[in-house]
BATORPA-59938 format. One record per residue (C-alpha): residue in three letters; residue number from 1; x, y, z. Coordinates in Angstrom, 2 decimals. Layout:
BEGIN
[pt 'ALA'; NUM; [X; Y; Z]]
...
END
This chain:
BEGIN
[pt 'UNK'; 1; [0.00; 0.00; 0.00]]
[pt 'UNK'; 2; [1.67; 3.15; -1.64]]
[pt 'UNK'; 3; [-0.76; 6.29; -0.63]]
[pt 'UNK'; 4; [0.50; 9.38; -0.71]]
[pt 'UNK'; 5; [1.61; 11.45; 2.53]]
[pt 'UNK'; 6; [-1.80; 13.60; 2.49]]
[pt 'UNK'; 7; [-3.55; 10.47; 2.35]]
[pt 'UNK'; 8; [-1.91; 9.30; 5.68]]
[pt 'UNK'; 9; [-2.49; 13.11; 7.03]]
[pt 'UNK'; 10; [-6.38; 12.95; 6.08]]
[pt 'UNK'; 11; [-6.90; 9.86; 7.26]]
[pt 'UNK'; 12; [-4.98; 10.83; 10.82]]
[pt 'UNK'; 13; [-7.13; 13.60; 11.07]]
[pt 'UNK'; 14; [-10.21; 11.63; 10.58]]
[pt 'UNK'; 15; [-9.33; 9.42; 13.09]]
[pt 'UNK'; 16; [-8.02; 12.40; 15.69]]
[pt 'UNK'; 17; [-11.70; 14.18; 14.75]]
[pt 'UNK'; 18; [-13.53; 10.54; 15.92]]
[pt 'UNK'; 19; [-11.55; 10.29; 18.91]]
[pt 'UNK'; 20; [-12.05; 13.87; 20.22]]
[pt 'UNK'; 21; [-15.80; 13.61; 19.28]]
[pt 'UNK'; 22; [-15.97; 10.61; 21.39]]
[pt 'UNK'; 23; [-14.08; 12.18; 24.05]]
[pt 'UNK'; 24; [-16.19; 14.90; 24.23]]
[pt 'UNK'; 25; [-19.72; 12.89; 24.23]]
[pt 'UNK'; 26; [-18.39; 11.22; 27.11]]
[pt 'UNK'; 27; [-17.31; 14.17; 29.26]]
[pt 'UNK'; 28; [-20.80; 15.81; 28.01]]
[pt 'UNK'; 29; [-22.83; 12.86; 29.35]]
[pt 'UNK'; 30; [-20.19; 12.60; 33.05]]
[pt 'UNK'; 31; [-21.01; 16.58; 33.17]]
[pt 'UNK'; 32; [-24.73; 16.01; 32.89]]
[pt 'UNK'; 33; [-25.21; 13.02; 35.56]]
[pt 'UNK'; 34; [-23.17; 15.18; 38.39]]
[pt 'UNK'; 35; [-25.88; 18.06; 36.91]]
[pt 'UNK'; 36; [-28.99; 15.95; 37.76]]
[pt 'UNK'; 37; [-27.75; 14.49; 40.80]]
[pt 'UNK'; 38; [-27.11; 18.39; 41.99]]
[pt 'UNK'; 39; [-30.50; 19.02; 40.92]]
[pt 'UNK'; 40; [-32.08; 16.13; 42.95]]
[pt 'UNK'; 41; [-29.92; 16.88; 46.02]]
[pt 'UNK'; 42; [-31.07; 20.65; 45.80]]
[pt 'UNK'; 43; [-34.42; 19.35; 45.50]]
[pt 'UNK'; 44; [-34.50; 17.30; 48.63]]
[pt 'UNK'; 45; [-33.13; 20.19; 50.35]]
[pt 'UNK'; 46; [-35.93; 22.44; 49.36]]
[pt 'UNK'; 47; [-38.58; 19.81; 50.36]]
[pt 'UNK'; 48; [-36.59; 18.90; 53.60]]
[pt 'UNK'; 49; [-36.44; 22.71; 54.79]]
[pt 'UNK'; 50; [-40.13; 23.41; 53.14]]
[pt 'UNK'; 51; [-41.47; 20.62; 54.88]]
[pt 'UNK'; 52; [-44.02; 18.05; 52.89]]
[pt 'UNK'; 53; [-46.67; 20.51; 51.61]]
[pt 'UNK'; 54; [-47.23; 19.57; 47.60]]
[pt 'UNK'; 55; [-49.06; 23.22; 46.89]]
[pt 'UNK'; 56; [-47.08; 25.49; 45.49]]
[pt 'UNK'; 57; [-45.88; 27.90; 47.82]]
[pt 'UNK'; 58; [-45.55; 31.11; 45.47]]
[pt 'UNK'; 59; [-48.95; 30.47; 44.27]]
[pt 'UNK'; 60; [-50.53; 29.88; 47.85]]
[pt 'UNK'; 61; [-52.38; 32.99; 48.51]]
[pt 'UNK'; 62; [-53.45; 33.37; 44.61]]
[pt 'UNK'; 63; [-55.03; 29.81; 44.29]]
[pt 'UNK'; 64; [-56.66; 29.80; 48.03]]
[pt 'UNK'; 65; [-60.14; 30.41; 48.37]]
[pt 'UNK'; 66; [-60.42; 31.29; 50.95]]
[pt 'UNK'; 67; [-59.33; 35.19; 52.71]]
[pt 'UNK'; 68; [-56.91; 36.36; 54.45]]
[pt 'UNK'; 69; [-57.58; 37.26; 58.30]]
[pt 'UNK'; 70; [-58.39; 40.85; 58.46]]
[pt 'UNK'; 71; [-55.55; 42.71; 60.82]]
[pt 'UNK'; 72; [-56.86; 44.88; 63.29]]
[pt 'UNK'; 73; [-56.32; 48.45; 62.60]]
[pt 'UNK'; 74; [-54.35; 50.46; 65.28]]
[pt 'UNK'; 75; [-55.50; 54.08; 65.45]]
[pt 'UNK'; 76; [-53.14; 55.71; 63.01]]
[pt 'UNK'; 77; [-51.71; 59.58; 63.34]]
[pt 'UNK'; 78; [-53.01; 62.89; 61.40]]
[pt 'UNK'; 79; [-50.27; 64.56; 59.29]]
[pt 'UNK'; 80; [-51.14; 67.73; 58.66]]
[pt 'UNK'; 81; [-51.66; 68.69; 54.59]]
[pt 'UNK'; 82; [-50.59; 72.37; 55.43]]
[pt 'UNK'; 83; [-47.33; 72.07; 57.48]]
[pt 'UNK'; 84; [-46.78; 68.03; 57.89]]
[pt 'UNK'; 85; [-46.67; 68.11; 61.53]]
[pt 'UNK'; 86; [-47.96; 64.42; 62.95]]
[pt 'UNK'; 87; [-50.86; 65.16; 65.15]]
[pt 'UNK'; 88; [-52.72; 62.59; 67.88]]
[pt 'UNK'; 89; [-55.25; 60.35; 65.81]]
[pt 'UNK'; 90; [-58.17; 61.90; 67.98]]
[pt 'UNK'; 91; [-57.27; 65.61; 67.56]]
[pt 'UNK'; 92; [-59.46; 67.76; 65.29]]
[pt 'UNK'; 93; [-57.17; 70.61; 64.34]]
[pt 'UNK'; 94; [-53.35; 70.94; 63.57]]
[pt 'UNK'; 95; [-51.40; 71.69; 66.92]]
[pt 'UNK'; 96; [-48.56; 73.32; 64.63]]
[pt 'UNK'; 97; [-50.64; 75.57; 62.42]]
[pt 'UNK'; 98; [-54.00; 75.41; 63.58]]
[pt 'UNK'; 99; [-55.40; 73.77; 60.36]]
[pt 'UNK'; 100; [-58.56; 71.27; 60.59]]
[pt 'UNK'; 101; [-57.51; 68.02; 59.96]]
END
């Protein structure tokens, strides 16, 4: 067998090309098992520290039926429109500026 020297340099190419392409799948497939077993320890984390619920938590409130529990208001202050003083919430007029509130 007489080939000429490009002949041998294609045909070592070729085979370098398979060999790196194989190479590469394998490393590819290695880097996506550690991926998934990552993403199934992180998983068990989340459920561990969320505890067993099977709702979706961000969703909770927006798929619920039923209402919130209404908070009981506190008796808030009176600021003042004119001069932004913070009056008692029973007063009637500004103690700063005399305004009615």
């Amino acid at each position: 067998m007489n080939f000429p020297p490009m002949a041998w340099i294609i045909l070592a190419l070729g085979v370098l090309w398979l060999v790196l392409r194989l190479w590469s799948r394998k490393a590819e497939e290695k880097r996506q098992e550690e991926r998934d077993a990552r993403m199934a320890e992180l998983l068990a984390e989340r459920e561990r520290l969320l505890g067993h619920d099977d709702s979706p938590h961000s969703l909770g409130a927006v798929v619920s039926d039923s209402t919130p529990p209404a908070k009981p208001k506190a008796p808030s202050e009176n600021v003042c429109a004119g001069c932004r003083m913070v009056n008692p919430p029973d007063a009637k007029t500004c103690a700063g500026c005399g305004l009615e509130l």
